[in-house]
ZADO-1210 file (C-alpha; in nm, 4 decimals, padded with zeros to 6 digits):
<atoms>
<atom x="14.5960" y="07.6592" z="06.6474" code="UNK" pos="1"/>
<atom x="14.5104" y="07.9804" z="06.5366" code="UNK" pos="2"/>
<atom x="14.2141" y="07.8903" z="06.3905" code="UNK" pos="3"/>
<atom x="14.0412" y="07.8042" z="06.7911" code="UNK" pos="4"/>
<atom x="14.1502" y="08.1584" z="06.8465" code="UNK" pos="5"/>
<atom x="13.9210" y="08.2709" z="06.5738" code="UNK" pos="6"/>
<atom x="13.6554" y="08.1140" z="06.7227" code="UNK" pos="7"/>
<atom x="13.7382" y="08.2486" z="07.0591" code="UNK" pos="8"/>
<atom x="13.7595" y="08.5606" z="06.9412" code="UNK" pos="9"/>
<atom x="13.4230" y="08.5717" z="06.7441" code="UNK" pos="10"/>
<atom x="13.2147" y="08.4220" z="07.0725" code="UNK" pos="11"/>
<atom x="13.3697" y="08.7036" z="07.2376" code="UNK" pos="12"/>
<atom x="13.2887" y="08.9952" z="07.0149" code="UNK" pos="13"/>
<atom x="12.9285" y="08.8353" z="07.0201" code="UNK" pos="14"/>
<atom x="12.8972" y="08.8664" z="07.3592" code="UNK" pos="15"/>
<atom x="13.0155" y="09.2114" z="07.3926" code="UNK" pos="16"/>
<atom x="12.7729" y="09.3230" z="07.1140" code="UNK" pos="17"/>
<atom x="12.4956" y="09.1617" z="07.3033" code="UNK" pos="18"/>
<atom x="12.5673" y="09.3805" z="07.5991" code="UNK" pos="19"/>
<atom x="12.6139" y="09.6954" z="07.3931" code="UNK" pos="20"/>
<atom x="12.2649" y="09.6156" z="07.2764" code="UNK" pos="21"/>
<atom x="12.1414" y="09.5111" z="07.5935" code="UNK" pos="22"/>
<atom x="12.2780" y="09.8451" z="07.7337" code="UNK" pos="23"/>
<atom x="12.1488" y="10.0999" z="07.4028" code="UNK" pos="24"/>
<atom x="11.7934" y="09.9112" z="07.5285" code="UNK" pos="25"/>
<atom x="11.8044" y="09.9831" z="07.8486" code="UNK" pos="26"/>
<atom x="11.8899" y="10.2975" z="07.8179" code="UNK" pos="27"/>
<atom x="11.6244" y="10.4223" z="07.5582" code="UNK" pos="28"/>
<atom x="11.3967" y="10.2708" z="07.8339" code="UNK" pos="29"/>
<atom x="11.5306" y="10.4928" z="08.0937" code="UNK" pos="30"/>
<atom x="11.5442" y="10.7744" z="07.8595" code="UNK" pos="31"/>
<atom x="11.1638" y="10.6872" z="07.7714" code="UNK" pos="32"/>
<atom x="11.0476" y="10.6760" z="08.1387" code="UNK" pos="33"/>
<atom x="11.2632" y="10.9965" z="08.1941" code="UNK" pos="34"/>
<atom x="11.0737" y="11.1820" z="07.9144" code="UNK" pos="35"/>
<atom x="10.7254" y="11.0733" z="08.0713" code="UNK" pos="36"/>
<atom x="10.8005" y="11.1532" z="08.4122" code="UNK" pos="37"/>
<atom x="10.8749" y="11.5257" z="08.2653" code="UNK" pos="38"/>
<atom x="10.5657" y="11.5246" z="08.0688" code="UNK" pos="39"/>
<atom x="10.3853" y="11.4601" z="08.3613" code="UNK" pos="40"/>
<atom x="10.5373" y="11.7123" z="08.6010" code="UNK" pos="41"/>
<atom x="10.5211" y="11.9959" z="08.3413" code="UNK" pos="42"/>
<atom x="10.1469" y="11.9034" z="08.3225" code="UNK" pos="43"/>
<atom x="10.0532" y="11.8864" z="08.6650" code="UNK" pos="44"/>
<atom x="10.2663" y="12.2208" z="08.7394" code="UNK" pos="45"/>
<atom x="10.0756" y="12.3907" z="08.4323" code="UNK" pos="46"/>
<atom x="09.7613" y="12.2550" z="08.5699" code="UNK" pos="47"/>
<atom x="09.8205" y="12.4473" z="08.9463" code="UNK" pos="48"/>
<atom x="09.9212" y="12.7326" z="08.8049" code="UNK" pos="49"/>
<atom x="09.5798" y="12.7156" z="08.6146" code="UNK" pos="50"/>
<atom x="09.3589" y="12.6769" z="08.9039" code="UNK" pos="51"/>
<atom x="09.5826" y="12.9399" z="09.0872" code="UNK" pos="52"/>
<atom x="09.5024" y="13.1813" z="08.8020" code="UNK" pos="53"/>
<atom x="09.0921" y="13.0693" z="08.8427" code="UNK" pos="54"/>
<atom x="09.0797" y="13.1098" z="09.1944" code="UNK" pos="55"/>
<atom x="09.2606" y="13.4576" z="09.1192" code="UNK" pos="56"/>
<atom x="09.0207" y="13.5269" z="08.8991" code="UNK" pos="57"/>
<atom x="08.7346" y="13.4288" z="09.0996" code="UNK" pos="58"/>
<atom x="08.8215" y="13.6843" z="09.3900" code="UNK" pos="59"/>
<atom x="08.8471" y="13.9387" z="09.1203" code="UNK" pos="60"/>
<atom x="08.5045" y="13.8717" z="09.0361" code="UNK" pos="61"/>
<atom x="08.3767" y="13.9011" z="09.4541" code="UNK" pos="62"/>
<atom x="08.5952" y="14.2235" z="09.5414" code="UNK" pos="63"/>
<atom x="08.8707" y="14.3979" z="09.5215" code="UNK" pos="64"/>
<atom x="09.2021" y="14.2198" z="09.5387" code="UNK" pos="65"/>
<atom x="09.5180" y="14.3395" z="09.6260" code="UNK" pos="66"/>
<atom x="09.8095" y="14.4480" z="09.4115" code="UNK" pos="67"/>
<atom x="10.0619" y="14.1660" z="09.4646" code="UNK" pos="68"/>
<atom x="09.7793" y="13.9680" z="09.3610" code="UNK" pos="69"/>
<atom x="09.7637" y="14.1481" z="09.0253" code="UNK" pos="70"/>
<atom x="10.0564" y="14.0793" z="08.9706" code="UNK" pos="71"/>
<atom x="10.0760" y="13.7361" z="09.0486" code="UNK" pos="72"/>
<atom x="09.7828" y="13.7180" z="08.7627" code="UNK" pos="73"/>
<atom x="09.9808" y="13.8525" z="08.5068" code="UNK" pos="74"/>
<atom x="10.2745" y="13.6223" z="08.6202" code="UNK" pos="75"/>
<atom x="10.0342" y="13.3392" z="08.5538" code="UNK" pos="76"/>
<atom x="09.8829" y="13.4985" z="08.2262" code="UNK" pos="77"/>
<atom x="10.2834" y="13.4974" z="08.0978" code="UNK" pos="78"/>
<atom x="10.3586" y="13.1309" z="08.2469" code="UNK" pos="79"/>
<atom x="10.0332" y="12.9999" z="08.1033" code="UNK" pos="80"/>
<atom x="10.0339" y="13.1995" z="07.7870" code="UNK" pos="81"/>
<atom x="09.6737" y="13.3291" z="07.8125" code="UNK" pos="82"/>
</atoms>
């Protein structure tokens, strides 16, 4: 009798290693497409704050700007590392 347990016992300890690995792959997906996504956004916010600083820049170059606007350059300059 013991011996059926064995074997009950083993299907179930395969079964709940399947879902463990079913469940470490999932989440390294999730963790992957979580990564991305942040990629992405840092990009695209980088990527404003560059045009931002060009458009700046480009009213610098037609006139006079004013001073909040300097300092929203140098803001950029720090953010952007230029």
């Amino acid at each position: 009798m013991p011996k059926k347990q064995d074997k009950l016992d083993h299907k179930y300890n395969d079964k709940l290693a399947k879902i463990r690995r079913a469940n470490v792959e999932r989440h390294a997906g999730y963790e992957n497409s979580l990564k991305l996504r942040q990629n992405i956004q840092r990009f695209q916010r980088n990527a404003t704050y560059d045009m931002e600083l060009q458009r700046l820049r480009g009213a610098t170059a037609q006139g006079h700007i004013a001073p909040h606007a300097h300092k929203r350059v140098a803001d950029l300059k720090n953010i952007l590392g230029k």
